[in-house]
MOPAC internal coordinates of N, CA, C and O (Angstrom, degrees):
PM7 1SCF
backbone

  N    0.0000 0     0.00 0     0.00 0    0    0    0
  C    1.4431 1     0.00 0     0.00 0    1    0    0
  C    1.5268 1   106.96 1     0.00 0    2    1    0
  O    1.2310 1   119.46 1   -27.52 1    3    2    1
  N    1.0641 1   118.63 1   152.48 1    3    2    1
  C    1.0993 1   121.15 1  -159.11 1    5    3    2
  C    1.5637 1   127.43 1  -125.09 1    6    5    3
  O    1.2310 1   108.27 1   -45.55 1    7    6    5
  N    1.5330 1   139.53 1   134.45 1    7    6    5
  C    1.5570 1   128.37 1  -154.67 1    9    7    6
  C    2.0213 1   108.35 1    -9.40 1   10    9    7
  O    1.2310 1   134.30 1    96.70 1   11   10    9
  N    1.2735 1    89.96 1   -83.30 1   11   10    9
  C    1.5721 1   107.66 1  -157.62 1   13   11   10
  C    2.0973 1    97.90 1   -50.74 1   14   13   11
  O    1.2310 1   127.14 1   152.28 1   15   14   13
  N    1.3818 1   103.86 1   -27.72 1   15   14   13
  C    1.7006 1   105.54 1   179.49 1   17   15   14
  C    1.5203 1   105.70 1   -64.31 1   18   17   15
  O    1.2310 1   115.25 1   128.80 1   19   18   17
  N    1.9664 1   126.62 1   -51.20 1   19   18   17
  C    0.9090 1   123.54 1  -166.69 1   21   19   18
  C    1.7816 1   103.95 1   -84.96 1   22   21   19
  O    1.2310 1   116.34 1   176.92 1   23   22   21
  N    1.0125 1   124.56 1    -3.08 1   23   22   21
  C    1.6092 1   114.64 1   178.66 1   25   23   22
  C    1.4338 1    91.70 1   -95.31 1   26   25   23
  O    1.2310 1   100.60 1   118.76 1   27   26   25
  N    1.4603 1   152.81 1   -61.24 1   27   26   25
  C    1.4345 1   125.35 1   166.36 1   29   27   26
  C    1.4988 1   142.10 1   -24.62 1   30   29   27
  O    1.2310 1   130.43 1   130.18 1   31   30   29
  N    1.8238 1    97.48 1   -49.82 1   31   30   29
  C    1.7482 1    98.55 1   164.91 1   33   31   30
  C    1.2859 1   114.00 1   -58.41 1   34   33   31
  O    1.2310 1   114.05 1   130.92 1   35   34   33
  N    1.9463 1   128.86 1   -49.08 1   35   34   33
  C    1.1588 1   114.02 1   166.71 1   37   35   34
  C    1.0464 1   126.78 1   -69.87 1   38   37   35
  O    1.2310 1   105.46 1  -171.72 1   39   38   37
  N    1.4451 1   144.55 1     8.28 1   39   38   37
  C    1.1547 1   139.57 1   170.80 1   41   39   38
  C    2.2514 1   110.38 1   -92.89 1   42   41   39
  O    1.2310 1   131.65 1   156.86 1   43   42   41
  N    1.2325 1    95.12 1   -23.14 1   43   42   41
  C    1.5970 1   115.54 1   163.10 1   45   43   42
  C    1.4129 1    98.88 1   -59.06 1   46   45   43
  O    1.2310 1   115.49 1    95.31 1   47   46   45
  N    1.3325 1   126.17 1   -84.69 1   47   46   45
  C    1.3450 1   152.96 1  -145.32 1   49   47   46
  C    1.5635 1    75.90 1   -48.86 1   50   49   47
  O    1.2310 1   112.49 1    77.54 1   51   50   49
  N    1.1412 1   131.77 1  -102.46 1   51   50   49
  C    1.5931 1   154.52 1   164.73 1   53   51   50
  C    1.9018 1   102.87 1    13.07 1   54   53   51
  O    1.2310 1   126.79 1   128.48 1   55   54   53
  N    1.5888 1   104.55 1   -51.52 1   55   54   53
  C    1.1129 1    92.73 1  -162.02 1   57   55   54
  C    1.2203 1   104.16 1  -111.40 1   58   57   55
  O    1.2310 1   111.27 1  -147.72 1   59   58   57
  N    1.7929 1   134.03 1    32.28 1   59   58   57
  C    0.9931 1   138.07 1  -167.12 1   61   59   58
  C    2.2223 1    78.07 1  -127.79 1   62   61   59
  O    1.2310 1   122.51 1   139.79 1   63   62   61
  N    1.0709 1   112.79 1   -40.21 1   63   62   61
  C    1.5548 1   121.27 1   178.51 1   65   63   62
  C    1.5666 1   100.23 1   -56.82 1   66   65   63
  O    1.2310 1   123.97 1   133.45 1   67   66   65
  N    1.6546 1   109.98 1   -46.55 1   67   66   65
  C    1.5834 1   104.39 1  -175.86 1   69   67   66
  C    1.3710 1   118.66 1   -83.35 1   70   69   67
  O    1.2310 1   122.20 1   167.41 1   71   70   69
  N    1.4950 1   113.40 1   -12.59 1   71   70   69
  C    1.7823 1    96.96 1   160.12 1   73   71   70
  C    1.3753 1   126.37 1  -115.92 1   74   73   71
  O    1.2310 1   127.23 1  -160.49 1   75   74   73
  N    1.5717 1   103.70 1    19.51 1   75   74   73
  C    1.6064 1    99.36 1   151.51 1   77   75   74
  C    1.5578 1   104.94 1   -85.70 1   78   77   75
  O    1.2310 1   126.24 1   150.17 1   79   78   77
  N    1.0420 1   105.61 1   -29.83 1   79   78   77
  C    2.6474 1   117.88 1  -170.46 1   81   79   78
  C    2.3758 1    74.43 1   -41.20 1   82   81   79
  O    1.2310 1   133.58 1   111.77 1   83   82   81
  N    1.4038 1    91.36 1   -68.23 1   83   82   81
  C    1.3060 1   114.13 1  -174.92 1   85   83   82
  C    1.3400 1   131.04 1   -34.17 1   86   85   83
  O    1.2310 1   119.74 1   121.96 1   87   86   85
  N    1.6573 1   118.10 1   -58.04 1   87   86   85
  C    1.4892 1   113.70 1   154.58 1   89   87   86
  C    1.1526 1   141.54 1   -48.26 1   90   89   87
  O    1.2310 1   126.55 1   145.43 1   91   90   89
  N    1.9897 1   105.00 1   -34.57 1   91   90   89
  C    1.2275 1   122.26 1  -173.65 1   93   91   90
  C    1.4377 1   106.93 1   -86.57 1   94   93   91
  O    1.2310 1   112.55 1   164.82 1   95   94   93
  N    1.0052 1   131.68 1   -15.18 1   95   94   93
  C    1.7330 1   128.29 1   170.37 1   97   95   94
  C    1.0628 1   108.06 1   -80.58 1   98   97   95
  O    1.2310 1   122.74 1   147.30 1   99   98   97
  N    1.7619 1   112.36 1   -32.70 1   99   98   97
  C    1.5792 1   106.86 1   173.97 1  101   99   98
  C    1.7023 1   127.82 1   -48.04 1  102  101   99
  O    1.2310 1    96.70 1   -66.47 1  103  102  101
  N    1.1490 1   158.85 1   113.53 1  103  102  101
  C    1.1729 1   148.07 1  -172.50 1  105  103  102
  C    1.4798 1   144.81 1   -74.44 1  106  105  103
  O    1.2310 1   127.60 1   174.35 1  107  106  105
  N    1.9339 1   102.98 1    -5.65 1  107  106  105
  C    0.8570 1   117.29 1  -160.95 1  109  107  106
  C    1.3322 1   109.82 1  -115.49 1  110  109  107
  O    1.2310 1   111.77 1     3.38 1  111  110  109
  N    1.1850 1   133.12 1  -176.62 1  111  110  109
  C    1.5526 1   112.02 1   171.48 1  113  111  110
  C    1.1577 1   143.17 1   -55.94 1  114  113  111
  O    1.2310 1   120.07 1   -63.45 1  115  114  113
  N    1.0585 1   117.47 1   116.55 1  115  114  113
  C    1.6320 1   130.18 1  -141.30 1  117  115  114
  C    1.7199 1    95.98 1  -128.03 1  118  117  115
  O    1.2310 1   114.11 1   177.15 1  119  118  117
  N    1.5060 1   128.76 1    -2.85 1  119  118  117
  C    1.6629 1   106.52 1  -174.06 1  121  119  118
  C    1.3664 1   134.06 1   -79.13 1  122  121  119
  O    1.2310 1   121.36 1   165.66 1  123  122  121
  N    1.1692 1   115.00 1   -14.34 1  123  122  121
  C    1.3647 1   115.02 1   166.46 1  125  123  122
  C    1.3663 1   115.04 1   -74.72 1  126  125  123
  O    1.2310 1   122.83 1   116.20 1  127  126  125
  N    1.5183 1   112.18 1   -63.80 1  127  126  125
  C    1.5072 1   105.28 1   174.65 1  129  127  126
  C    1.0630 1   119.92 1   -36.20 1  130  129  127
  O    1.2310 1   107.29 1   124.17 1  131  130  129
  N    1.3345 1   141.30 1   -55.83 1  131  130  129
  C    1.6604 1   151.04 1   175.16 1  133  131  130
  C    1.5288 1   106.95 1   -52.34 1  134  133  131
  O    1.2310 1   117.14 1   147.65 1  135  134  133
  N    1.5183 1   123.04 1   -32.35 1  135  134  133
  C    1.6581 1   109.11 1   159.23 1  137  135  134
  C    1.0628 1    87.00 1   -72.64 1  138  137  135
  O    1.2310 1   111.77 1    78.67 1  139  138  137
  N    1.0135 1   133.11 1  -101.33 1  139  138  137
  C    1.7981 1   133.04 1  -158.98 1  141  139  138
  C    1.6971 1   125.98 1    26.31 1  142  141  139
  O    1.2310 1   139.12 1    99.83 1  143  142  141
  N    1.6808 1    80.53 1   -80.17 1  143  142  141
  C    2.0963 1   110.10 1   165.22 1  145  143  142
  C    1.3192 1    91.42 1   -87.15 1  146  145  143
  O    1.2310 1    99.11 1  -173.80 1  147  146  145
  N    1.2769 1   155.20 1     6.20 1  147  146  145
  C    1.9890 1   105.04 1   126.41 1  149  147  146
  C    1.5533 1   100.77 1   -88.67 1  150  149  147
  O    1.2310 1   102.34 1   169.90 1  151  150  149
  N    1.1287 1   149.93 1   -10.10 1  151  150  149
  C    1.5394 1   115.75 1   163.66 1  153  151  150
  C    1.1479 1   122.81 1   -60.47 1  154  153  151
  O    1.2310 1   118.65 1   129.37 1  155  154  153
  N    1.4648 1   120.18 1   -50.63 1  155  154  153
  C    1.3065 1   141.65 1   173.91 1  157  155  154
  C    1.7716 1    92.23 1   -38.66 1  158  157  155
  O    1.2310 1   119.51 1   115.87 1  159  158  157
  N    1.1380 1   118.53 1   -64.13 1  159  158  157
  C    1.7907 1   110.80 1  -167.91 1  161  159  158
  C    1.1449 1   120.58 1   -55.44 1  162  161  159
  O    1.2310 1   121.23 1   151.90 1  163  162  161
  N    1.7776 1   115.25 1   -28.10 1  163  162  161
  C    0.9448 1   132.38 1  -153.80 1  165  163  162
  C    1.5906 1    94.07 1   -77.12 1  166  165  163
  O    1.2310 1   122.61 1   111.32 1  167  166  165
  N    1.6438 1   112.61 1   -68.68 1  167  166  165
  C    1.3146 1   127.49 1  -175.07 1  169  167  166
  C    1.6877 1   111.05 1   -45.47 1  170  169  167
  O    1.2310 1   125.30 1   154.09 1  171  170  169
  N    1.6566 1   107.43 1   -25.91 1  171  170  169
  C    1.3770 1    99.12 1  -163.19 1  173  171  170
  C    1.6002 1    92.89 1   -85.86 1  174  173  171
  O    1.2310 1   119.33 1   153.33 1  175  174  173
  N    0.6937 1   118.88 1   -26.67 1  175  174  173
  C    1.6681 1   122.94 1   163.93 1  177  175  174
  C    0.8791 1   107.53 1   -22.45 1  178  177  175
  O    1.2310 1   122.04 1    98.84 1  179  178  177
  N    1.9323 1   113.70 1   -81.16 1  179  178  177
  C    0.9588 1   119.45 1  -143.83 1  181  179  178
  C    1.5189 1   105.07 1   -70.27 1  182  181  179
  O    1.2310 1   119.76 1   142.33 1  183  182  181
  N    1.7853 1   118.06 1   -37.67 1  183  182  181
  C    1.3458 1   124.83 1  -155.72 1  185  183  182
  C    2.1078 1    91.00 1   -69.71 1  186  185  183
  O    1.2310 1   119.45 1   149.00 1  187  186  185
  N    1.4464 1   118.65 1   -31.00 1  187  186  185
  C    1.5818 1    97.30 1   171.29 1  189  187  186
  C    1.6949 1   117.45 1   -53.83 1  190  189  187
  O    1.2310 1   129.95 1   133.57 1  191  190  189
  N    1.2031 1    98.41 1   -46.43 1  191  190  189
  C    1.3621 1   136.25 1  -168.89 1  193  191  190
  C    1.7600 1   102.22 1   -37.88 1  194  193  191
  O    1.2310 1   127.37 1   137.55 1  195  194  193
  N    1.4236 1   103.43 1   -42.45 1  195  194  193
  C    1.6588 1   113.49 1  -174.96 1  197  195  194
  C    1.2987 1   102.34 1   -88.43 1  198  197  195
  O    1.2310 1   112.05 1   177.86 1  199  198  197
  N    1.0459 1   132.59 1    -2.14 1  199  198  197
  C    1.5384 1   135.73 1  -154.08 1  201  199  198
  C    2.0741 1    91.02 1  -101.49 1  202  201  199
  O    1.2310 1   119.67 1   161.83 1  203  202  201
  N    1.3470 1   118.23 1   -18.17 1  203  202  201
  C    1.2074 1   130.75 1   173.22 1  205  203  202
  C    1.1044 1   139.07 1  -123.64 1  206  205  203
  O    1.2310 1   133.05 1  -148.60 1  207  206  205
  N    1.7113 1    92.39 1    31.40 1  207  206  205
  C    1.8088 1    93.89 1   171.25 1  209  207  206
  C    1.2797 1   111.39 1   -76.74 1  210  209  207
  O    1.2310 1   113.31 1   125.08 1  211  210  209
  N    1.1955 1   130.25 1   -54.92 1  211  210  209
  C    1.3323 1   124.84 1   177.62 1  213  211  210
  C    1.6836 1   120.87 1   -20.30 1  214  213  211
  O    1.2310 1   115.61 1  -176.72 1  215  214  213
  N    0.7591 1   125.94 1     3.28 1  215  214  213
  C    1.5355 1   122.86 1  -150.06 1  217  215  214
  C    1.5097 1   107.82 1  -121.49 1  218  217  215
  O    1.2310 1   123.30 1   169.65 1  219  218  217
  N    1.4040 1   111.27 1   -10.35 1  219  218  217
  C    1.4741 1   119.75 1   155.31 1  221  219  218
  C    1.6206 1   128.85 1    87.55 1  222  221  219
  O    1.2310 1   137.13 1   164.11 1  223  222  221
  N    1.3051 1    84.43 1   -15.89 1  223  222  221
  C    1.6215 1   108.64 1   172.25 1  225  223  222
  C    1.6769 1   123.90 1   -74.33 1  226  225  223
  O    1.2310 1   114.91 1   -16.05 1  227  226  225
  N    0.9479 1   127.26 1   163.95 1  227  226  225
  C    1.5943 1   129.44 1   164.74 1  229  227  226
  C    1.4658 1   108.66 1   -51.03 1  230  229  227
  O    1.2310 1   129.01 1    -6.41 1  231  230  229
  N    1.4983 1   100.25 1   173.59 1  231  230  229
  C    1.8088 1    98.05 1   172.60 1  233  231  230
  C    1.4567 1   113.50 1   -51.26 1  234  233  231
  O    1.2310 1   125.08 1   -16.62 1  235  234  233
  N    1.2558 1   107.85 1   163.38 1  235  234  233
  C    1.4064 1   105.83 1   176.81 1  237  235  234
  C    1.5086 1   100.04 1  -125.30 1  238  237  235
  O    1.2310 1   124.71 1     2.57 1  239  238  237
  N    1.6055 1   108.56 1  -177.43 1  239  238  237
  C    1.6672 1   114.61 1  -158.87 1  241  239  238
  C    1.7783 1    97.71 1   -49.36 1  242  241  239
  O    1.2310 1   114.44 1   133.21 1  243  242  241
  N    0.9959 1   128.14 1   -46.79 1  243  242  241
  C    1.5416 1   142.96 1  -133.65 1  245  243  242
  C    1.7528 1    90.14 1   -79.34 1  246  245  243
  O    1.2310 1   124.62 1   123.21 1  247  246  245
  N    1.6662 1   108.74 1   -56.79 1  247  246  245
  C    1.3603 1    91.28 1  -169.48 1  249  247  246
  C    1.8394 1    96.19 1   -71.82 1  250  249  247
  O    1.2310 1   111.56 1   147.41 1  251  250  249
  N    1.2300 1   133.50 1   -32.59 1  251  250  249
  C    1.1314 1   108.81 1  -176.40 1  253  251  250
  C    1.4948 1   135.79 1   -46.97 1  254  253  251
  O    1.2310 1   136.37 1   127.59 1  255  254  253
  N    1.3612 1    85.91 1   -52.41 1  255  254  253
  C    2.1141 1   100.33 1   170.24 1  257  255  254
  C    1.4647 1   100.61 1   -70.52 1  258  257  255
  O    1.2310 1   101.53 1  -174.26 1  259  258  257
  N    0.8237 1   151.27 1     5.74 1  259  258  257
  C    1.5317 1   137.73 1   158.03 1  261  259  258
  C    1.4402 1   107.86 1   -96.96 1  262  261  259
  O    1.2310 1   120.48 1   148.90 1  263  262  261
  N    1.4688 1   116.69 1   -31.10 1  263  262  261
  C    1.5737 1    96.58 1   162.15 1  265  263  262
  C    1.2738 1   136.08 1   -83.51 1  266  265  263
  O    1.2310 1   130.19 1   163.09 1  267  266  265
  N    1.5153 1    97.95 1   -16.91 1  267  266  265
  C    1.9617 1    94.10 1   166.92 1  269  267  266
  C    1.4110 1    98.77 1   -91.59 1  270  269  267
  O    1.2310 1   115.41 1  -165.42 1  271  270  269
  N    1.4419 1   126.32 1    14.58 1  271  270  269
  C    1.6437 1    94.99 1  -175.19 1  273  271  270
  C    1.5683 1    84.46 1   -98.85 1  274  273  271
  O    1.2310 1   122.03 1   130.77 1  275  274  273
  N    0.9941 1   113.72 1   -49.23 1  275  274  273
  C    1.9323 1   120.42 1   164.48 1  277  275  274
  C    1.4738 1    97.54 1   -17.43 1  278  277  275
  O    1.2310 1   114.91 1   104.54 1  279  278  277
  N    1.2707 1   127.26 1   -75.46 1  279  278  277
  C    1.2543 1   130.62 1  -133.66 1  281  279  278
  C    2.3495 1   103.02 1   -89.76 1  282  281  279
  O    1.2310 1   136.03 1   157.47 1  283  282  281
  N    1.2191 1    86.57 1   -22.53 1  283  282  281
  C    1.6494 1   102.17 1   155.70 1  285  283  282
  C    1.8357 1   121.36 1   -70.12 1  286  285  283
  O    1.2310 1   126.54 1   139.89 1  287  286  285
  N    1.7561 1   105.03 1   -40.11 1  287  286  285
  C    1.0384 1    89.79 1   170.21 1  289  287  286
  C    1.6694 1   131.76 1   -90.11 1  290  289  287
  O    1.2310 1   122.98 1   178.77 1  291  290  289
  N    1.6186 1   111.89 1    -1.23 1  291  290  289
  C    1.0432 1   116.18 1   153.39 1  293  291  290
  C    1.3898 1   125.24 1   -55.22 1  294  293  291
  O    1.2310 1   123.65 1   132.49 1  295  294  293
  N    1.3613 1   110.61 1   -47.51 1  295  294  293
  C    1.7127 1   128.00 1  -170.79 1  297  295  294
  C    1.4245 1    77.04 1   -71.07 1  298  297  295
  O    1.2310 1    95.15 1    66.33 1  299  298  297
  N    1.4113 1   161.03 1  -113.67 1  299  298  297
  C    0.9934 1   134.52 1  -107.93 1  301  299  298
  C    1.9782 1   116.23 1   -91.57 1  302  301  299
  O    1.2310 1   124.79 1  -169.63 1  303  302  301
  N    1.7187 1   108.42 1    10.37 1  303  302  301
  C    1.3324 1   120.07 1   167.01 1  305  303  302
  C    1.5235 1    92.83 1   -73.50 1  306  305  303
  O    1.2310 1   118.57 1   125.45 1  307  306  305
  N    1.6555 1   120.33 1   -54.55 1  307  306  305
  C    1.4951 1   118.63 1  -163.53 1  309  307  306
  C    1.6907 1   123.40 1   -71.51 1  310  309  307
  O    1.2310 1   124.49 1   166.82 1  311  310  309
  N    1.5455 1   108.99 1   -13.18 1  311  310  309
  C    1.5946 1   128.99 1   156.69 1  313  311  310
  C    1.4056 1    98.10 1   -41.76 1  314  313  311
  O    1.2310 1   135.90 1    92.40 1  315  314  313
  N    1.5041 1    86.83 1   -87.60 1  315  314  313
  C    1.7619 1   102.75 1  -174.08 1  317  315  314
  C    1.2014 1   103.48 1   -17.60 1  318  317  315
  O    1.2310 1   117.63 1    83.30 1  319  318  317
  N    1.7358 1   122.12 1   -96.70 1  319  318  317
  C    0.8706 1   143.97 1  -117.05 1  321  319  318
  C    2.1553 1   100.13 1   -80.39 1  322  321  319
  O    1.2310 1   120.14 1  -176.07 1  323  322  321
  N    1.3983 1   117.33 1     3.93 1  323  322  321
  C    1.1830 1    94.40 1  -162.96 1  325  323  322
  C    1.3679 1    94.42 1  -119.06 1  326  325  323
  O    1.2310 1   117.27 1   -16.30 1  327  326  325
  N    1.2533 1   122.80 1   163.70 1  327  326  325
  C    1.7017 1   112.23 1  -161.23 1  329  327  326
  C    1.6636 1   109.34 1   -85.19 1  330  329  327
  O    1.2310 1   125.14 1    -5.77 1  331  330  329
  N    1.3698 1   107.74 1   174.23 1  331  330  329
  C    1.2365 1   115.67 1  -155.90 1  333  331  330
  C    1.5599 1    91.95 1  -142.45 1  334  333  331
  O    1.2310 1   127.52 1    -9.50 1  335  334  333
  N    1.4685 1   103.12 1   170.50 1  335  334  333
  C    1.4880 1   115.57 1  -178.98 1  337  335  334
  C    1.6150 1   106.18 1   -60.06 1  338  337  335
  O    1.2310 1   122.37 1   127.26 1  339  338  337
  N    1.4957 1   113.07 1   -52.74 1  339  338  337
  C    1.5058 1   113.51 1  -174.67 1  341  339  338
  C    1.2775 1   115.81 1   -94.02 1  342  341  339
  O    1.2310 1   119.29 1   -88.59 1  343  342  341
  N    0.9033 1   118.95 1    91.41 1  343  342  341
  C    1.9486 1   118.80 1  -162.18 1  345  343  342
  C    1.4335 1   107.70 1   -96.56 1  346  345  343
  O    1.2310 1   120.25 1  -153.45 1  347  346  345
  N    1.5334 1   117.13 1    26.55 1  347  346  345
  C    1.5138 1   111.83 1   173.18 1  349  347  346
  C    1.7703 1    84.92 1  -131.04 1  350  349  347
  O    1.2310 1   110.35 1   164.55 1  351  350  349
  N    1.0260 1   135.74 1   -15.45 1  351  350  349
  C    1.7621 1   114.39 1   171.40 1  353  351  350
  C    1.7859 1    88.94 1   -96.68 1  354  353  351
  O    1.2310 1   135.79 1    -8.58 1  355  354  353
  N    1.6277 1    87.04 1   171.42 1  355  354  353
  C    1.2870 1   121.81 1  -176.84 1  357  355  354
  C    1.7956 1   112.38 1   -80.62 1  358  357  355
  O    1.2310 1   116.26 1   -37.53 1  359  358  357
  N    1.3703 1   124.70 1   142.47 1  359  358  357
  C    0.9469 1   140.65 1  -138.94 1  361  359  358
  C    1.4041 1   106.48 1   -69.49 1  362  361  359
  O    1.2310 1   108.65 1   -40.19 1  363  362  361
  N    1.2319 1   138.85 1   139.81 1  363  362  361
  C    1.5188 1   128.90 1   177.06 1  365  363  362
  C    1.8105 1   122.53 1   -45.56 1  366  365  363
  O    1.2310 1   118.34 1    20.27 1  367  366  365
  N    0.6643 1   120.78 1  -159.73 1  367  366  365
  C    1.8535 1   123.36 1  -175.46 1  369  367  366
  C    1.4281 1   108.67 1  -118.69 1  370  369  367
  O    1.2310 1   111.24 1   172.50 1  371  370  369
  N    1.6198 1   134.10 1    -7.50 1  371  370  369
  C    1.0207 1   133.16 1   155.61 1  373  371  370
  C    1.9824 1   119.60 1   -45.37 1  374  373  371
  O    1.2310 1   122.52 1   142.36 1  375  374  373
  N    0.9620 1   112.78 1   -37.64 1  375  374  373
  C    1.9842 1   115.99 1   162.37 1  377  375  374
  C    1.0355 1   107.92 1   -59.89 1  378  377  375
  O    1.2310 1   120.87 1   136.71 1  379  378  377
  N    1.8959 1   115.94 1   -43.29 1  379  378  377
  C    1.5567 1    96.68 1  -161.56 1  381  379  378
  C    1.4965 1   107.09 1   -68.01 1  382  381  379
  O    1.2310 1   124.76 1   137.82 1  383  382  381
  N    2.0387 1   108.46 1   -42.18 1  383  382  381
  C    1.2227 1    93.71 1  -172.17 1  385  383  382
  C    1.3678 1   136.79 1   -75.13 1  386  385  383
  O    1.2310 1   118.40 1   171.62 1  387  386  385
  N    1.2797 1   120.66 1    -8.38 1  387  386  385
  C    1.4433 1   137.84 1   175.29 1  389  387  386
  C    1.4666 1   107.77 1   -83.05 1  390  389  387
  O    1.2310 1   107.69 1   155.02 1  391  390  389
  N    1.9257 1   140.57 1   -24.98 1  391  390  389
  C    1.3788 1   135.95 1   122.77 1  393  391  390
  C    1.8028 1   117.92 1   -13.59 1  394  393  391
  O    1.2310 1   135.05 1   118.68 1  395  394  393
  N    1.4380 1    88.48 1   -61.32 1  395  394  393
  C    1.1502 1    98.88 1  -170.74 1  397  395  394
  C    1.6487 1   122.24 1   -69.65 1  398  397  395
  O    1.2310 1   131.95 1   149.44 1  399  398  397
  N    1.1047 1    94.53 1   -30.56 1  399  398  397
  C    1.5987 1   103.12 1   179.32 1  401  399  398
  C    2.0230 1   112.24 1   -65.30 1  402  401  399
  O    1.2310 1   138.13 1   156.93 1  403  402  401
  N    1.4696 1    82.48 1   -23.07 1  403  402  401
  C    1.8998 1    88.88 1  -179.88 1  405  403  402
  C    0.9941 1   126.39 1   -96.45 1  406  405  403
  O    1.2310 1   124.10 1   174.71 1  407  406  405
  N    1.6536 1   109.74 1    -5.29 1  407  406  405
  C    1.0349 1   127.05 1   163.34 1  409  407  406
  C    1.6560 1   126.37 1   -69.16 1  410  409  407
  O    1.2310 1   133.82 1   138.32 1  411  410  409
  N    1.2757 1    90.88 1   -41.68 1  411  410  409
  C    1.5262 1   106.57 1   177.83 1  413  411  410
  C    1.5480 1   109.01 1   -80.26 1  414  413  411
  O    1.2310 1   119.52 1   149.15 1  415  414  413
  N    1.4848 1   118.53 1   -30.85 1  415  414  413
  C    1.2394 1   120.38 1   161.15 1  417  415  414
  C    1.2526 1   128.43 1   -44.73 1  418  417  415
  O    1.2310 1   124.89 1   132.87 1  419  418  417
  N    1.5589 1   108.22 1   -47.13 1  419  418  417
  C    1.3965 1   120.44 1  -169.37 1  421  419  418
  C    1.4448 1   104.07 1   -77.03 1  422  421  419
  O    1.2310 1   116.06 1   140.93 1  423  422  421
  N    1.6624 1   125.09 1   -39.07 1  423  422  421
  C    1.2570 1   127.20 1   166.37 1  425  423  422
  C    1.4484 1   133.28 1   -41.27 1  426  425  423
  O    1.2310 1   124.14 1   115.75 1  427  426  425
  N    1.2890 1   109.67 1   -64.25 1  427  426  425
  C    1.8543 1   130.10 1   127.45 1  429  427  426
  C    1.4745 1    90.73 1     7.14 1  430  429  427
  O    1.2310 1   127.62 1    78.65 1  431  430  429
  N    1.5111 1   102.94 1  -101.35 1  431  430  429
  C    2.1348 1   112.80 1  -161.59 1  433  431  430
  C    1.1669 1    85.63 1   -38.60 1  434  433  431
  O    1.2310 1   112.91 1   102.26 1  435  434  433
  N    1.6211 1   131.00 1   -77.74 1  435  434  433
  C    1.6944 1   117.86 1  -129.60 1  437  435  434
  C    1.8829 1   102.10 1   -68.20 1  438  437  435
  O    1.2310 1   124.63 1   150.91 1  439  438  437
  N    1.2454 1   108.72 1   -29.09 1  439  438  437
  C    1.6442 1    96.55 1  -166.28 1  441  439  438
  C    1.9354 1    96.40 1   -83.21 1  442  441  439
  O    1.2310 1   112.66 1   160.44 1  443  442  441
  N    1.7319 1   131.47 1   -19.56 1  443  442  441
  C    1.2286 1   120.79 1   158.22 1  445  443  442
  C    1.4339 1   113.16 1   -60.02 1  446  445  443
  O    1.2310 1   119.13 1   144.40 1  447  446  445
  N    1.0973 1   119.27 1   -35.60 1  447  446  445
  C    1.3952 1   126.09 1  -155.51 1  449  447  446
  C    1.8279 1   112.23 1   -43.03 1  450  449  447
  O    1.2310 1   122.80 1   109.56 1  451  450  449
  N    1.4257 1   112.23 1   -70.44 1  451  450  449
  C    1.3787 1   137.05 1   176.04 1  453  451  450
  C    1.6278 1    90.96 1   -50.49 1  454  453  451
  O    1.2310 1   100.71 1   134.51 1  455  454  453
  N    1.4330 1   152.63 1   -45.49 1  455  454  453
  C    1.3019 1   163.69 1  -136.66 1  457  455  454
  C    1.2626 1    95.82 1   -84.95 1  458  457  455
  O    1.2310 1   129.64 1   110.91 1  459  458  457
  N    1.2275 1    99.02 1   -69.09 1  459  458  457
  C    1.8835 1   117.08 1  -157.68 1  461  459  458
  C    1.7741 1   115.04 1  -116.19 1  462  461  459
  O    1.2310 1   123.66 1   174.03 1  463  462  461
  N    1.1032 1   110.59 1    -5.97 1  463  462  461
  C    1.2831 1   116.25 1  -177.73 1  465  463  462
  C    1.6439 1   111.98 1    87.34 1  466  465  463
  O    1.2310 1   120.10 1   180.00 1  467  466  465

């Protein structure tokens, strides 16, 4: 990948970091969006991730953290989505932070990505 390729992924990475900083200061219900930007991290993973098959090697960091950040934002779609004792309030903060955790995961891959392949 090449100058202007690796200053976009870090310029992604950066601005996928500034609207989770962003969701999470937000106070109000925030769980979907927060899966959202870990799918979004996840996918951007992967799309660096293709940008280095050629290269002959095993996976590299990028597709890895995009598949556990994927697989975090499933775990915290399947939180959500399954019922709970209080089924008229809004869902506890355990989704957001495990969203969040794949988010930062996925951030992780894209800024290794350009590094290590």
């Amino acid at each position: 990948m090449g100058t202007l390729g690796t200053t976009v992924v870090l310029v992604l990475g950066v601005g996928l970091l500034l609207a989770l900083a962003a969701l999470l200061r937000r106070g109000r219900e925030i769980t979907w969006p927060s899966i959202g930007l870990a799918a979004l991290a996840s996918a951007a993973c992967f799309v660096v991730a293709g940008m280095h098959v050629g290269t002959g090697r095993g996976p590299g960091s990028a597709i890895t953290c995009g598949g556990l950040a994927g697989l975090l934002c499933l775990l915290s779609v399947v939180l959500v989505l399954l019922p709970s004792r209080h089924a008229d309030g809004p869902p506890g903060r355990l989704p957001v932070w495990i969203a969040s955790a794949g988010t930062l995961l996925g951030v992780v891959g894209l800024v290794l990505a350009p590094v290590y392949g």
